[in-house]
ZATI-163760 format. One line per 8 residues: number of its first residue (from 1); their letters; for each residue z, y, x of N, C-alpha, C. Coordinates in pm, whole numbers. Atoms other than C-alpha are relative to their C-alpha. Layout:
! ZATI-163760
NUM = a = Z/Y/X/Z/Y/X/Z/Y/X; ...
***
This chain:
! ZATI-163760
1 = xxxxxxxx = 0/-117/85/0/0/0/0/124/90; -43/-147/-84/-70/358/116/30/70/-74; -134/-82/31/163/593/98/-96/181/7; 74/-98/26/-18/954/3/113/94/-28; -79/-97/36/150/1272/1/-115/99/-99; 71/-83/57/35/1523/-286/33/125/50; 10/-152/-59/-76/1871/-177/158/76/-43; -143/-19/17/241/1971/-367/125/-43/63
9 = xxxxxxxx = -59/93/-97/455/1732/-192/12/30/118; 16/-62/-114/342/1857/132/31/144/29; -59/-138/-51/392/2208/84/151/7/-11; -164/6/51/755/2129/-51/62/-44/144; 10/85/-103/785/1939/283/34/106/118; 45/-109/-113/651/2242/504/123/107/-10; -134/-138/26/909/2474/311/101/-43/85; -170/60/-31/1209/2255/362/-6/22/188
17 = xxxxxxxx = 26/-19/-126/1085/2249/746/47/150/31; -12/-164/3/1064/2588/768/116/59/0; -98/-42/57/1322/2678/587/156/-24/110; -133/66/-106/1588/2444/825/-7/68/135; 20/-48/-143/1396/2552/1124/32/97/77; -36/-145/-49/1483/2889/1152/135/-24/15; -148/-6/-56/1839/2828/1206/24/-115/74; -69/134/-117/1817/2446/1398/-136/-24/-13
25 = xxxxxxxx = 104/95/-64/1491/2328/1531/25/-185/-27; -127/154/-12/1699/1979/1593/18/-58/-124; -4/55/145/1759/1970/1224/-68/-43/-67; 150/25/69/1451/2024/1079/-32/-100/43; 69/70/-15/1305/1777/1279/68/-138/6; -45/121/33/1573/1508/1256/1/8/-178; 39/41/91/1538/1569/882/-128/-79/-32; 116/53/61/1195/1522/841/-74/-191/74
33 = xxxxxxxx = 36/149/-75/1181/1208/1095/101/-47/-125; -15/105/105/1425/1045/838/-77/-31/-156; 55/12/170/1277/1157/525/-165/-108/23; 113/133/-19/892/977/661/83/-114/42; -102/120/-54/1129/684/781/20/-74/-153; -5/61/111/1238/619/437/-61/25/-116; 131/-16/96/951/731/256/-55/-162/35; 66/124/-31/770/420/452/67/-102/-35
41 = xxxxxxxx = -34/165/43/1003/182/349/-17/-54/-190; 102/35/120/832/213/14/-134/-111/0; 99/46/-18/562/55/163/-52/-140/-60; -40/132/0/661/-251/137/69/-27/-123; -87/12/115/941/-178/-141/-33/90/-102; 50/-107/42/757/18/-371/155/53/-132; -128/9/158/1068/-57/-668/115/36/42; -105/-15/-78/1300/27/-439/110/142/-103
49 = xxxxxxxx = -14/-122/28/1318/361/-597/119/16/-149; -33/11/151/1514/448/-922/-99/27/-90; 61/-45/102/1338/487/-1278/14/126/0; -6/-156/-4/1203/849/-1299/6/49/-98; 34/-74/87/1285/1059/-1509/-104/44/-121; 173/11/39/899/1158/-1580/-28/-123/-26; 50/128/7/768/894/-1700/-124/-27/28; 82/66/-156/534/677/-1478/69/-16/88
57 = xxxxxxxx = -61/-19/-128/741/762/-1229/118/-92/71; -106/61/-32/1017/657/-983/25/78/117; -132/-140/-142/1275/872/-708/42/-114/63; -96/51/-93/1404/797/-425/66/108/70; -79/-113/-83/1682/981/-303/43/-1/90; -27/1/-165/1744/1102/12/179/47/25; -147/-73/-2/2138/1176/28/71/34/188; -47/-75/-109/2320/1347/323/51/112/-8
65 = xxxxxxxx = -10/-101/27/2405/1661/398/-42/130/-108; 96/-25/118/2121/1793/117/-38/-137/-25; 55/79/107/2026/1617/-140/-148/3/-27; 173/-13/36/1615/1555/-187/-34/-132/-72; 49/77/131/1474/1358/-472/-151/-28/31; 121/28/-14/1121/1210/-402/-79/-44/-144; 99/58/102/907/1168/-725/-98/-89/43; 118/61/-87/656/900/-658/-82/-98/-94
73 = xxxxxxxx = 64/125/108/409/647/-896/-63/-98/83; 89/94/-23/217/380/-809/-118/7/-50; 109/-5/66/-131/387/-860/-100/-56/59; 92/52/-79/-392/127/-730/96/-47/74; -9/-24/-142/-329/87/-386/76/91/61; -87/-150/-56/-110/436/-369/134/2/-24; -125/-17/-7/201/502/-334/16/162/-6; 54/-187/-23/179/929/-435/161/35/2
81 = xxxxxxxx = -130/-37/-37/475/1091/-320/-22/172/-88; 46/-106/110/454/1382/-640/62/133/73; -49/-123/-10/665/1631/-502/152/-19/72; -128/36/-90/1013/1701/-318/96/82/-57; -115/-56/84/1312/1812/-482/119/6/39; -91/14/-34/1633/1923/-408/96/31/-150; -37/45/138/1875/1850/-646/47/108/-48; 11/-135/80/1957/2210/-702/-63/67/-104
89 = xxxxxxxx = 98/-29/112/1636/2263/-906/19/-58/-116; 31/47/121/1548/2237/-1227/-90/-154/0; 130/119/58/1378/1921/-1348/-112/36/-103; 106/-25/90/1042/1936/-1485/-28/-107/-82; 55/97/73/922/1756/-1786/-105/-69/11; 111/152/-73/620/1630/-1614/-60/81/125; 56/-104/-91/433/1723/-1283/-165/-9/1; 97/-62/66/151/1904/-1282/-106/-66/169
97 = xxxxxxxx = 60/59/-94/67/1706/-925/-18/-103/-15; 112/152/16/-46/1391/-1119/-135/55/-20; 174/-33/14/-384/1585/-1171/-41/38/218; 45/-16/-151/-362/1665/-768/-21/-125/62; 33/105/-68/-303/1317/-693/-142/-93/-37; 105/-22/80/-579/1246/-938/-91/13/79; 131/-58/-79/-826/1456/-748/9/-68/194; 19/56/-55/-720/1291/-446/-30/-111/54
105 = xxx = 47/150/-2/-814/922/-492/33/-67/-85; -53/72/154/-583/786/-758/-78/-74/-75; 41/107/154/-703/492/-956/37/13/-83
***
């Protein structure tokens, strides 16, 4: 199974980077090495995840110091990683990056 990040997903990704970076380099980048770390072990475990909210869907949460919520479906061959969430936000009633993942290959 491959594992696809949606354009949304990715910029959420870039923020959180960003965002950490400016005050720890070190951080940022030991976050984001764990978060792909246990993104990939979807690969294999796609169910791993909890039932999402959204429906289709399924989270996996990243717990630690912050909290990040991974939306993600199955589709084909894909594994779409919808978007990145910290549990501060609001929840949306559906995301608007199943038409992105859509346009990116999605069966």
């Amino acid at each position: 199974m491959k594992i696809v990040w949606t354009e949304p997903a990715r910029q959420d990704l870039r923020g959180i980077f960003t965002f950490i970076a400016e005050e720890n380099l070190r951080a940022a980048r030991a976050l984001l090495s764990e978060i792909k770390g246990r993104v990939n072990v979807l690969t294999n475990n796609p169910e791993i995840g909890r039932i999402g909210r959204v429906g289709g869907t399924r989270e996996l949460v990243l717990t630690g110091t912050r909290y990040y919520i991974f939306p993600y479906r199955v589709k084909g061959q894909q594994l779409q990683i919808l978007t990145v969430f910290h549990t501060s936000k609001q929840w949306p009633d559906e995301f608007n990056s199943f038409k992105e993942a859509d346009r990116q290959g999605g069966h």
